[in-house]
C-alpha positions in Angstrom: 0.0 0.0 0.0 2.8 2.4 0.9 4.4 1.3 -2.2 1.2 2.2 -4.3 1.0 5.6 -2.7 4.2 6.5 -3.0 3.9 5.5 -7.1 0.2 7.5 -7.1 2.3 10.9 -6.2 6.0 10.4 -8.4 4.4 9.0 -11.3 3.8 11.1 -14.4 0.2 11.0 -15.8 -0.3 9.5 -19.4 -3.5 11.2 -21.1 -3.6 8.3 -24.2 -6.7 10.8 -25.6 -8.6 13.9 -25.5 -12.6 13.5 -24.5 -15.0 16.2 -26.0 -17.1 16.9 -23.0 -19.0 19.9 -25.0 -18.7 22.6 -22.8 -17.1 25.0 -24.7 -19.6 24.9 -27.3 -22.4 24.9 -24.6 -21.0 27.6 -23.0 -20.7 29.6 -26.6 -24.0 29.5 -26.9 -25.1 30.0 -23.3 -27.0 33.4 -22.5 -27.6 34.0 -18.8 -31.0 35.4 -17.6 -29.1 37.8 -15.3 -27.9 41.1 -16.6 -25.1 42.6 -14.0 -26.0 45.5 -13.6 -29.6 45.6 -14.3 -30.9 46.3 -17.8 -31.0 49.3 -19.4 -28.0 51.7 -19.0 -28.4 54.6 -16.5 -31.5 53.1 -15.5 -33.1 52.1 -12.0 -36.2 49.8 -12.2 -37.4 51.4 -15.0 -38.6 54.5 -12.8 -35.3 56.4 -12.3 -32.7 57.5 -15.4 -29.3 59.1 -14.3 -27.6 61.7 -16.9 -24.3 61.0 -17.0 -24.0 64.2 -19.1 -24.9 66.9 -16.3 -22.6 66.2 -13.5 -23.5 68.7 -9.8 -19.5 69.4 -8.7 -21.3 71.3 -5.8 -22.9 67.8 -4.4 -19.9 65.5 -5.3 -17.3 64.4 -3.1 -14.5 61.9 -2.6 -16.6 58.6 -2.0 -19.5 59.8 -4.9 -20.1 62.0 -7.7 -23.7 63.8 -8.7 -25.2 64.2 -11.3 -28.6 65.1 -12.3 -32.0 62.0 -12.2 -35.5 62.4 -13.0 -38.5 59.9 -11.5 -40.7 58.8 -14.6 -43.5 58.7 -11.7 -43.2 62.7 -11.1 -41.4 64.2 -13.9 -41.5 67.8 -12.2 -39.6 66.7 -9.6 -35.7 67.9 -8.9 -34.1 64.5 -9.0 -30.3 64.2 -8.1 -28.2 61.1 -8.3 -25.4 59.8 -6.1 -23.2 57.0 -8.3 -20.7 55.6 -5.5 -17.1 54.7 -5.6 -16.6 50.7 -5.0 -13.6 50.9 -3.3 -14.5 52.2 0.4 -17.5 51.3 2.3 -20.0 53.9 2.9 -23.0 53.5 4.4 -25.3 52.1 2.1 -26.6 49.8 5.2 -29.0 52.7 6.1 -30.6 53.2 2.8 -33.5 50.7 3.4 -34.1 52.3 6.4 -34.6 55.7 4.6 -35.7 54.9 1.2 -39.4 56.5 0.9 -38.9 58.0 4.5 -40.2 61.5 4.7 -39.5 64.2 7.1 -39.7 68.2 6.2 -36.4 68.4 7.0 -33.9 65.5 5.5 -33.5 65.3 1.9 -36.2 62.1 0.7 -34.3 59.0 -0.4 -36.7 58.0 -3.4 -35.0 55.3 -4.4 -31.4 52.7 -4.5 -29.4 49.9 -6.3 -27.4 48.8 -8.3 -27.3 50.4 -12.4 -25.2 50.1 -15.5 -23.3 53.8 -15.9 -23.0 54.2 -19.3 -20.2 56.9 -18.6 -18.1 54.5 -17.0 -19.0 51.4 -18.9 -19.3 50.2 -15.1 -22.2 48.8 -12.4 -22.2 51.0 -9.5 -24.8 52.1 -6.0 -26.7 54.2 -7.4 -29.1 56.8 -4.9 -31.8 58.9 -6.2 -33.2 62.1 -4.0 -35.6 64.2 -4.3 -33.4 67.5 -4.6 -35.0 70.4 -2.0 -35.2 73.9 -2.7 -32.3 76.7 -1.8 -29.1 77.1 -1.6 -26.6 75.2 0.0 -25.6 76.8 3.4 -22.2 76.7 2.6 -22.9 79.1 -0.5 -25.3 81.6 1.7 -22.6 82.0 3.7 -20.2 83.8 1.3 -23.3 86.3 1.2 -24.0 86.6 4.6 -21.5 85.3 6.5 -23.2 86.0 10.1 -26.3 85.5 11.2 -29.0 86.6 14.6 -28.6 84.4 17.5 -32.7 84.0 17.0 -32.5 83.3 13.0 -29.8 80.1 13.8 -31.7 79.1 16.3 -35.2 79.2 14.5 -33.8 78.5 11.0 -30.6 76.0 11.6 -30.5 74.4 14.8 -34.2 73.6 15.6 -35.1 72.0 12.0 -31.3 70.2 12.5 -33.1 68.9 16.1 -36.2 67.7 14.1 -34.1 65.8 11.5 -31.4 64.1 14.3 -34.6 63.2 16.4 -36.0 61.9 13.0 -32.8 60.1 12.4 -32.1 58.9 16.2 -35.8 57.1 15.8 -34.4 54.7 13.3 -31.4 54.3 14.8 -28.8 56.4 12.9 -26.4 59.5 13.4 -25.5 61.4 10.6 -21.7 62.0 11.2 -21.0 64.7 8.6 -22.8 67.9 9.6 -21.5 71.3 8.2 -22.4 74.3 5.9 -22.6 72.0 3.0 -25.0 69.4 4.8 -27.8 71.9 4.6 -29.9 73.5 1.7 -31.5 77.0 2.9 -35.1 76.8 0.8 -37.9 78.4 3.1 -38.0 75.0 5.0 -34.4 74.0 5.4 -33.2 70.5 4.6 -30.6 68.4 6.2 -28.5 66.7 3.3 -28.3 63.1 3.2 -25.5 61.0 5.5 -25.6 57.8 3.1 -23.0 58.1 0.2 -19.6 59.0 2.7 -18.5 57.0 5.9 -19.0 58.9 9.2 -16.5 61.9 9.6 -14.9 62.5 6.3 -16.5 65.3 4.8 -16.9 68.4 7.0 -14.3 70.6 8.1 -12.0 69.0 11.3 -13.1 71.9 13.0 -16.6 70.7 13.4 -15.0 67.2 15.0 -14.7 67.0 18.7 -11.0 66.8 19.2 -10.6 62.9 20.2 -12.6 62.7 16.4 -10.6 65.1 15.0 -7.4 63.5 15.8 -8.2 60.2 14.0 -7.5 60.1 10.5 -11.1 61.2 8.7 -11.6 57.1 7.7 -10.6 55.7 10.8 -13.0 57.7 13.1 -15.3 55.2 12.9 -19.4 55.4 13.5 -21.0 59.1 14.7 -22.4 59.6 17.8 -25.1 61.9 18.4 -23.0 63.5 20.4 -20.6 64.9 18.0 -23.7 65.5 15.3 -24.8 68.0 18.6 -21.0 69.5 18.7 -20.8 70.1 14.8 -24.5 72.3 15.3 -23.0 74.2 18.1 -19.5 74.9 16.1 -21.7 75.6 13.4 -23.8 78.2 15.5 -21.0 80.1 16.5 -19.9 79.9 13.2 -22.8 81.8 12.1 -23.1 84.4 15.0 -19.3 84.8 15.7 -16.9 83.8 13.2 -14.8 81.0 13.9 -12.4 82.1 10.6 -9.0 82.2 12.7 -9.4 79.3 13.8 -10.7 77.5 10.5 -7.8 78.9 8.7 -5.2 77.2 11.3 -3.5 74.1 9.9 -5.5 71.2 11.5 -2.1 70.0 13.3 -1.8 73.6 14.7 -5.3 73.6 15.8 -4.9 70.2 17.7 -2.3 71.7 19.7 -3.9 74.3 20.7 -7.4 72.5 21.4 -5.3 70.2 23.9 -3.0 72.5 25.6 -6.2 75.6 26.8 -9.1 73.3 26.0 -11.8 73.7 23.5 -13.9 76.0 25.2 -10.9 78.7 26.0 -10.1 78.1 22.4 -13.4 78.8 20.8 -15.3 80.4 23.2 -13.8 82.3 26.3 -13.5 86.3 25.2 -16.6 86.0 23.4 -19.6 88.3 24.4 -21.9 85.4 24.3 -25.4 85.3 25.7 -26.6 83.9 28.7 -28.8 81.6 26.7 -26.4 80.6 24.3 -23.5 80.3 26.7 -25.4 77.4 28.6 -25.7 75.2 24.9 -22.0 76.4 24.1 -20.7 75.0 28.1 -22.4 71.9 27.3 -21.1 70.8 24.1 -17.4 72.2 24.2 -16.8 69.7 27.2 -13.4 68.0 26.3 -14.7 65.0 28.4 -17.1 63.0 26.1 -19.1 61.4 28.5 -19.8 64.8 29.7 -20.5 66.4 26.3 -24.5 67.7 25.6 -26.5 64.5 23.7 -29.2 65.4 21.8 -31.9 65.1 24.9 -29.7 68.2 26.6 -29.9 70.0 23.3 -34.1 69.6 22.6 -34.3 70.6 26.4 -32.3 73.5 26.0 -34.2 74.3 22.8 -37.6 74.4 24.7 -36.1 77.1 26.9 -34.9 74.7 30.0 -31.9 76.6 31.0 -29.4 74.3 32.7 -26.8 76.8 34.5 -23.6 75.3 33.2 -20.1 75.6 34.7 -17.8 76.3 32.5 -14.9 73.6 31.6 -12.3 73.9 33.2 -9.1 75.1 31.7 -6.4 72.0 31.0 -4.2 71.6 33.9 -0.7 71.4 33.3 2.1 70.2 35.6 4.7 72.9 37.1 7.3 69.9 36.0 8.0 69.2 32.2 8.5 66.0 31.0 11.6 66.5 28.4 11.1 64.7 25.5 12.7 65.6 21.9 14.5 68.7 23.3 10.4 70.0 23.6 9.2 70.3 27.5 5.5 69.1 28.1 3.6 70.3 30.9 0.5 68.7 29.7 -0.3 64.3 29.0 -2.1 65.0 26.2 -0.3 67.0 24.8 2.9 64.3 25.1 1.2 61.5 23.9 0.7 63.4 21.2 4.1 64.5 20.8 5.7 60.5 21.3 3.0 60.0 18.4 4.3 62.6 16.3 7.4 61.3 16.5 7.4 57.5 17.1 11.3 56.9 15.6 12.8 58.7 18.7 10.1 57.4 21.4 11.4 53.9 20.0 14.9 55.2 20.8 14.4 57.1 24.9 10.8 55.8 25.9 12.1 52.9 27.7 14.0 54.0 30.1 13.0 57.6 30.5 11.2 57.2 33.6 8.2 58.5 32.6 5.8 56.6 34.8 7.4 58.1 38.0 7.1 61.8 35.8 3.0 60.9 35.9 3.4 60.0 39.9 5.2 62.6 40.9 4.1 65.8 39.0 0.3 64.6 37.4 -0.6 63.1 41.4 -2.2 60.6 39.2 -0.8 56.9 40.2 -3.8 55.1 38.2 -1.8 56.6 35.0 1.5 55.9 36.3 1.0 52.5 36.8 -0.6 51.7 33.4 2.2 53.4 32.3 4.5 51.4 33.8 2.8 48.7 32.5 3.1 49.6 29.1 6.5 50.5 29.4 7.8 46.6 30.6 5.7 45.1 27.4 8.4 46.5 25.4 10.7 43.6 26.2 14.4 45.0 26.2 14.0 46.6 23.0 15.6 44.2 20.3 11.4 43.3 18.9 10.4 46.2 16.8 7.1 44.9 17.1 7.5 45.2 21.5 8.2 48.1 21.1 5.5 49.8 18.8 3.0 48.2 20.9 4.9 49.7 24.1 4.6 52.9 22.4 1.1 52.5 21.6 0.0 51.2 24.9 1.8 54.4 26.5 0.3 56.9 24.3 -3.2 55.5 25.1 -2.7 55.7 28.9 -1.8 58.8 28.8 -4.6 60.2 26.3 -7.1 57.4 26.9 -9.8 59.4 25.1 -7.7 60.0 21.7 -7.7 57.2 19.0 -5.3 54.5 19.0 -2.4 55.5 17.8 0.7 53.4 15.5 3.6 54.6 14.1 1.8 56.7 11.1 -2.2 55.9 11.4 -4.7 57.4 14.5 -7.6 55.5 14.5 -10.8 53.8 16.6 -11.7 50.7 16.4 -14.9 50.6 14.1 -12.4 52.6 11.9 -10.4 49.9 11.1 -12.5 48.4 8.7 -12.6 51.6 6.4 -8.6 52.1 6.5 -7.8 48.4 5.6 -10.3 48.8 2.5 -8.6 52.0 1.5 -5.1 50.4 2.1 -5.5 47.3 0.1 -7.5 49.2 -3.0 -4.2 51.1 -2.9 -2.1 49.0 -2.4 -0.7 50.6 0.9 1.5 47.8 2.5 2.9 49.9 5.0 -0.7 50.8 6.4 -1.8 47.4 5.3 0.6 46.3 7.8 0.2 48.2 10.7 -3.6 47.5 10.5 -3.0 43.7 10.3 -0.4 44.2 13.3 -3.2 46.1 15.4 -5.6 43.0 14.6 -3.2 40.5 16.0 -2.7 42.2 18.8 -4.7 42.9 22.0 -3.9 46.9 21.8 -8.0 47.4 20.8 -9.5 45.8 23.7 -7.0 47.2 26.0 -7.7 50.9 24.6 -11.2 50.1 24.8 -10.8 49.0 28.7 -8.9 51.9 29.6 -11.5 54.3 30.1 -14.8 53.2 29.3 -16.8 56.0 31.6 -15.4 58.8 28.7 -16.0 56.9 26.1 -18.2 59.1 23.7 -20.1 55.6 22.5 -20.0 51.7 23.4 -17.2 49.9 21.3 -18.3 46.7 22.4 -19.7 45.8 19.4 -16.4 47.1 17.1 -14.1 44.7 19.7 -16.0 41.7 19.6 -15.3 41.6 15.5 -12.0 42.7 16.0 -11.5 39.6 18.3 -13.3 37.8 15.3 -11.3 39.0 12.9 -7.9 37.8 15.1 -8.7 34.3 14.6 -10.0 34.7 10.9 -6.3 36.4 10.4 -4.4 33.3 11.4 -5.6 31.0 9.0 -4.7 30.5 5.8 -7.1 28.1 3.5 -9.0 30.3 0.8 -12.0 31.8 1.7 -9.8 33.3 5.2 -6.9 35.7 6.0 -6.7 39.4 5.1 -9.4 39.4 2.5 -11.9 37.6 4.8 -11.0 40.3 7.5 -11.9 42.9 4.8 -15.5 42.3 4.6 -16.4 40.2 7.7 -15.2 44.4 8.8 -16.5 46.3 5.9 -20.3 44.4 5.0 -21.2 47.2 2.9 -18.0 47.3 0.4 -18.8 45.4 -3.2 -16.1 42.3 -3.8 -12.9 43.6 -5.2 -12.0 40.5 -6.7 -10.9 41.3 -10.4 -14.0 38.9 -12.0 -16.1 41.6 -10.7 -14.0 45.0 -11.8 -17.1 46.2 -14.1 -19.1 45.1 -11.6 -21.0 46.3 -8.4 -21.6 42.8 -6.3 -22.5 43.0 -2.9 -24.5 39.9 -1.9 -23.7 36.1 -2.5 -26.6 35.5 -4.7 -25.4 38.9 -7.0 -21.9 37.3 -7.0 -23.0 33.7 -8.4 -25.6 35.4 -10.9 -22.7 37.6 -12.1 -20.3 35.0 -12.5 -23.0 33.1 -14.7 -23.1 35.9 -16.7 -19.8 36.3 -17.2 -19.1 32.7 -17.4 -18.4 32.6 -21.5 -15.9 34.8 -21.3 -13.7 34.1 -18.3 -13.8 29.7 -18.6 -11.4 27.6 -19.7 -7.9 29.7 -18.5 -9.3 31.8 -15.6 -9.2 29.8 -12.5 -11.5 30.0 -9.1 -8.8 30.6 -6.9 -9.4 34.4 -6.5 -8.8 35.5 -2.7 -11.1 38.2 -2.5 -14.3 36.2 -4.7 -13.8 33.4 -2.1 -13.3 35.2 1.0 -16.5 37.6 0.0 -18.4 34.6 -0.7 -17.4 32.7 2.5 -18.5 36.1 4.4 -21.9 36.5 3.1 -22.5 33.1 4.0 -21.0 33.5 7.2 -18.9 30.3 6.6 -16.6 30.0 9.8 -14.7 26.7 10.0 -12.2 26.2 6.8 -13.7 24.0 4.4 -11.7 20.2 4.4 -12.2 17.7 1.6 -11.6 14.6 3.7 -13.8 12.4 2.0 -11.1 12.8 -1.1 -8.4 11.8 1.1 -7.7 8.6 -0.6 -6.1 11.1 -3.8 -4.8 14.1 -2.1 -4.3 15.6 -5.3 -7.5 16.7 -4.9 -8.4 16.8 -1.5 -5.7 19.8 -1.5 -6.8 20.7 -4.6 -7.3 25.0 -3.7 -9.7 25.4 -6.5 -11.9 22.6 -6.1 -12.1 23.6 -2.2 -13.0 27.0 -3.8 -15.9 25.4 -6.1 -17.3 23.5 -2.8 -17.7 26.8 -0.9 -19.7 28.4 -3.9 -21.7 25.8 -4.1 -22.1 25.7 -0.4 -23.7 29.2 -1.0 -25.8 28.4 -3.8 -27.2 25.8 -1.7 -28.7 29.2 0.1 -30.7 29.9 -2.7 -32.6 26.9 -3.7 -33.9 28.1 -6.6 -30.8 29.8 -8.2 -29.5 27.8 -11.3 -26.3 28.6 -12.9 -26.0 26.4 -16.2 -23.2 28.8 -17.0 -21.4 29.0 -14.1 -21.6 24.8 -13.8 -20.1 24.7 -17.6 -17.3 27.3 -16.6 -16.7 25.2 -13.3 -17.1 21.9 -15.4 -14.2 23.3 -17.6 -11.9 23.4 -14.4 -13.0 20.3 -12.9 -11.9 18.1 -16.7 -8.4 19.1 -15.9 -9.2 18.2 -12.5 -9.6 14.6 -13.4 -6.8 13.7 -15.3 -5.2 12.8 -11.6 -7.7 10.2 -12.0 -5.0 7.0 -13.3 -8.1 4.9 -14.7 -8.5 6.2 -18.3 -12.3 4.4 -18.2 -12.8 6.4 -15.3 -11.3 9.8 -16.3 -13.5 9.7 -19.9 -17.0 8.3 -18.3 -17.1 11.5 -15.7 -16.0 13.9 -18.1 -18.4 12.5 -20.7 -21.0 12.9 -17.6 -20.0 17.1 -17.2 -21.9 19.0 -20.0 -25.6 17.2 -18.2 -24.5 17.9 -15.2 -23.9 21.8 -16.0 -27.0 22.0 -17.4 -28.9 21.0 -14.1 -27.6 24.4 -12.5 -26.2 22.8 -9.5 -22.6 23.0 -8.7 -23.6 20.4 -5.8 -24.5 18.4 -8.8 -21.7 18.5 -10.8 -18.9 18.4 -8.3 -21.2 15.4 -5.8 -21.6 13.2 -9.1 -18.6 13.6 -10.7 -16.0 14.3 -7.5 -16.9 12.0 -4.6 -15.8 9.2 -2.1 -17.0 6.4 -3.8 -15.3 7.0 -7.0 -11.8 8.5 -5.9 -12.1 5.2 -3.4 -12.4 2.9 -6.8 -10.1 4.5 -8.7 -7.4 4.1 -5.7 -8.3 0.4 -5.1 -7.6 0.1 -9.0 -4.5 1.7 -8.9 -3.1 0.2 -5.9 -4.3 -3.5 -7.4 -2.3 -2.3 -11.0 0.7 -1.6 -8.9 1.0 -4.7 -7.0 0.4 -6.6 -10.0 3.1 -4.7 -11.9 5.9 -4.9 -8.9 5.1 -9.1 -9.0 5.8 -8.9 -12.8 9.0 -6.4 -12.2 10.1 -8.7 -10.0 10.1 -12.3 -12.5 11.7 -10.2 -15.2 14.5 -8.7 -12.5 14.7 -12.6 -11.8 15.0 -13.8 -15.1 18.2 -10.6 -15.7 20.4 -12.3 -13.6 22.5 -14.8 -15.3 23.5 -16.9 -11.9 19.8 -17.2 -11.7 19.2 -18.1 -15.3 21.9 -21.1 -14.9 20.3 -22.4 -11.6 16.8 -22.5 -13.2 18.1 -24.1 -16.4 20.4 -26.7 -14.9 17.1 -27.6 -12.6 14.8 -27.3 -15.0 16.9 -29.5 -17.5 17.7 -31.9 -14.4 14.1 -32.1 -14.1 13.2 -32.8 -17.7 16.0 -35.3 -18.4 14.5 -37.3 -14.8 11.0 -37.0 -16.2 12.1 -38.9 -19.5 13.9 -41.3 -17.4 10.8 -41.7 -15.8 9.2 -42.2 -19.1 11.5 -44.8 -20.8 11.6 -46.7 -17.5 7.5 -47.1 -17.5 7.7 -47.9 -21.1 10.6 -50.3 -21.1 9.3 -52.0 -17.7 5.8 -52.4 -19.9 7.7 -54.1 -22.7 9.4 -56.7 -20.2 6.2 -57.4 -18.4 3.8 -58.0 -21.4 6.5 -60.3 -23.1 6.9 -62.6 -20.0 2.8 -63.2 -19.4 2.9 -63.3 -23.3 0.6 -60.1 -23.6 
């Protein structure tokens, strides 16, 4: 047996002839029912049209381009289109929560999916809204760039109130509030929060500072809490000015915001109203546990009046620490500093004694010993990997509100989903690496433990598929590692895999139609083992455990086989959908799986199964094709053959090896002629001893 297997594996295959299955020509003439992308171009359900042609620059951003849409149910209506990039999750998650929601004061969602755009020769997410009257704010405000404490109040921040309450209802924030985020008709309208992740398209300035210091896509999901700030920022925008500090670079800004504070830095010196000072207090709180939530801001709205103290200014220590020739009276504003630069925090961190600095001089021992703690997980320096996570352990226990920090990215958790999409679609190793360093560490769940009281919202949630996405990380079969992380992280980013680059696929069942479509043109060369189709398709279905073929383990030319393992999990997902068939999609597969069987040794074998393929295809079923022609009971046969070939040929090897030796050749003829010439001995002796009997009784 060890003799047959060892043969099975070193032996070259002999293909004595070439079987027409007649897929190719099946597959020529193949037209799939499903049309990626939908049917006509630019068009949504035959309702909505997009025009490529007029393009609104003042509604476009990084993550999606406008252009102008019309409703065939309400042809006088102002219809704008959103056609989104496919390379960064936004949040199209919320747009069946808002599609045909209506609310005076948030742009209507009318409609969603997916649509051919003729201008790109592409499928993308395409959103139709109703467009509102006005101007955008941003645009009034070159005009009129200040406003009546009672017309903000009345005209921006109680309608804003409405919308958030509107929004808070169903369970959303809106995360990217600003002067471009509202359209000043005579009832103004909050722009839609759909087509851009949380944080990435208003001004830092209208960011609390533990937002603003994350990197605008690793800052994660809103909270309500910093949709309140941006209205207040926004208010005293309008009544005050806030241009000196708007025109600061952000890193300048930052500095200042955590040396005095943000209330001393936006607020203190103003001649602000009593009423106004008490909504202003609230929401320039530097602790976010302590900032105004939207409850605080309705109440103060209806006139409660809450008599708040003002924050404090930052305290600062009458000690420096002494780090990069720079002296730092303030924690935050040293972890930012070690942050800023991480080279020479590598170098003098370890021993500069910094947790006895936080003792001593902050009175705070709860930071000095996490500090100290951090400090010993940096080993004695020789582990570059230590000692980033030393640094990063540090900076968060000293600023345990700010993001986490690595040597060139600041983010949250729930950000890290977001960065690693933007990092792979670039092709950014170096922040590809540091995120997939973060996910195999513990650093998230210890940042999230540190201070959980200030946190401005529960990252529970965001840890627990981090801690996922640790194990999914460390294992290495298709349909698992970095890609798998990618979308267990990011559910509402399209596959990247290059099958799909034309394409906009964001479910399983979109992903097997489209490859059926696109079946005639990619078999024959273009294999299944595609990273990001497999591990998209192994999220979706929420496939867990790697996928083992150990009822093929008698030929483990298959049962390693990547591909077929890669086949098995898509049909393992059409299985989902019981009344999907992919006749297309089976002949393409069918077209991998004939080269798959020439491991097979018995030619009768090999050319009965792939004479079998072209039926099976046309069933649909990849559980079909691959059960019937790829199973137990035949790989089972097909080894038993073998094996029984192989002994049978090592007996025959063996008598002609006997019969090459010459010594042996002697010794059987000398015996064998011994035995002959005794055998006609034999035989003259019986006939002579006949002769002498029958002539003496005279027979």
């Amino acid at each position: 047996m060890a003799l047959a297997a060892q043969k099975m594996d070193a032996s070259p295959l002999m293909i004595e002839e070439q079987v027409e299955t007649g897929l190719a020509d099946f597959l020529a003439n193949y037209r799939s029912e499903h049309t990626p992308g939908g049917g006509k171009k630019d068009e949504l359900a035959q309702r909505f049209t997009l025009f490529p042609g007029k393009p609104i620059p003042e509604l476009s951003h990084t993550y999606a381009k406008a252009y102008q849409g019309q409703d065939a149910l309400n042809l006088n209506r102002a219809v704008y289109a959103m056609v989104l990039e496919n390379k960064v999750p936004c949040r199209q998650q919320l747009a069946s929560e808002l599609t045909v929601f209506s609310h005076p004061n948030l742009v209507q969602l009318l409609g969603s999916g997916i649509v051919m755009c003729s201008h790109l020769n592409e499928s993308r997410y395409v959103l139709f809204f109703d467009r509102p009257a006005g101007k955008l704010l941003s645009d009034a405000m070159k005009e009129t760039p200040r406003l009546h404490e009672h017309i903000v109040t009345d005209y921006v921040l109680s309608p804003a109130a409405q919308a958030l309450i509107a929004l808070r209802e169903k369970k959303i924030t809106h995360g990217n509030l600003g002067p471009t985020s509202f359209f000043m008709g005579e009832t103004p309208v909050i722009n839609e929060c759909i087509t851009a992740p949380a944080g990435t398209l208003s001004h830092p300035i209208y960011q609390p500072l533990e937002v603003m210091l994350a990197s605008p896509l690793g800052r994660g999901e809103a909270d309500e809490r910093a949709d309140v700030y941006a209205l207040g920022m926004l208010a005293l925008e309008l009544i005050y000015g806030i241009d000196k500090q708007k025109a600061m670079p952000q890193e300048e800004l930052m500095r200042l915001l955590m040396a005095k504070g943000s209330y001393q830095v936006f607020v203190a010196g103003r001649d602000i109203s009593a009423n106004l000072e008490d909504f202003l207090r609230g929401i320039f709180s530097d602790n976010p546990a302590d900032r105004w939530g939207l409850d605080q801001f309705i109440q103060w709205l209806g006139g409660k009046r809450f008599n708040m103290i003002a924050p404090a200014v930052s305290k600062d220590t009458t000690r420096p620490f002494v780090f990069g020739g720079d002296n730092y009276f303030n924690p935050r504003l040293l972890a930012h500093g070690l942050h800023q630069q991480w080279r020479l925090a590598a170098k003098e961190l370890r021993n500069s004694r910094l947790d006895r600095w936080c003792e001593t001089n902050l009175h705070r021992s709860e930071v000095g010993e996490k500090v100290e703690r951090a400090l010993r997980t940096g080993g004695d320096g020789t582990n570059d990997a230590q000692t980033n996570e030393m640094i990063t352990r540090t900076i968060a226990a000293l600023d345990p509100v700010a993001p986490i920090r690595t040597f060139s990215l600041s983010l949250r958790p729930d950000g890290i989903g977001p960065l690693l999409a933007q990092a792979l679609a670039d092709n950014d190793s170096t922040t590809k690496d540091q995120l997939v360093t973060l996910l195999e560490s513990d650093v998230p769940m210890y940042w999230s433990e540190l201070a959980p009281e200030r946190r401005d919202h529960d990252y529970s949630a965001a840890i627990t598929k981090l801690q996922r996405a640790r194990t999914t990380l460390k294992k290495k079969e298709i349909g698992f590692g970095i890609e798998r992380v990618l979308y267990d992280l990011n559910t509402s980013l399209s596959c990247q895999s290059p099958l799909f680059r034309q394409h906009y696929v964001a479910d399983a069942a979109e992903a097997l139609r489209t490859l059926d479509a696109i079946a005639g043109k990619a078999a024959a060369n273009t294999t299944f083992i595609d990273n990001h189709l497999i591990a998209f398709i192994a999220s979706k279905i929420a496939m867990n455990k790697e996928l083992q073929l150990t009822d093929l383990a008698a030929m483990p030319a298959l049962s390693k086989n990547e591909e077929l393992i890669a086949l098995r999990i898509l049909a393992r997902a059409q299985q989902k959908y019981p009344s999907l068939r992919l006749p297309g999609l089976c002949a393409w597969a069918g077209m991998r799986v004939e080269r798959m069987l020439d491991v097979m040794h018995s030619r009768v074998i090999r050319k009965k199964l792939k004479l079998k393929l072209r039926k099976l295809a046309e069933t649909g079923r990849l559980d079909d094709l691959l059960d019937d022609v790829i199973n137990r009971t035949i790989t089972i046969r097909d080894y038993d053959g073998f094996t029984k070939a192989i002994a049978l040929h090592q007996i025959n090897t063996n008598k002609v090896e006997r019969y090459k030796n010459p010594r042996l050749v002697e010794y059987y003829s000398r015996d064998t002629g011994g035995k002959i010439a005794t055998t006609i001995a034999y035989i003259i002796l019986t006939v002579t001893a006949y002769q002498v009997v029958s002539t003496v009784m005279g027979i």
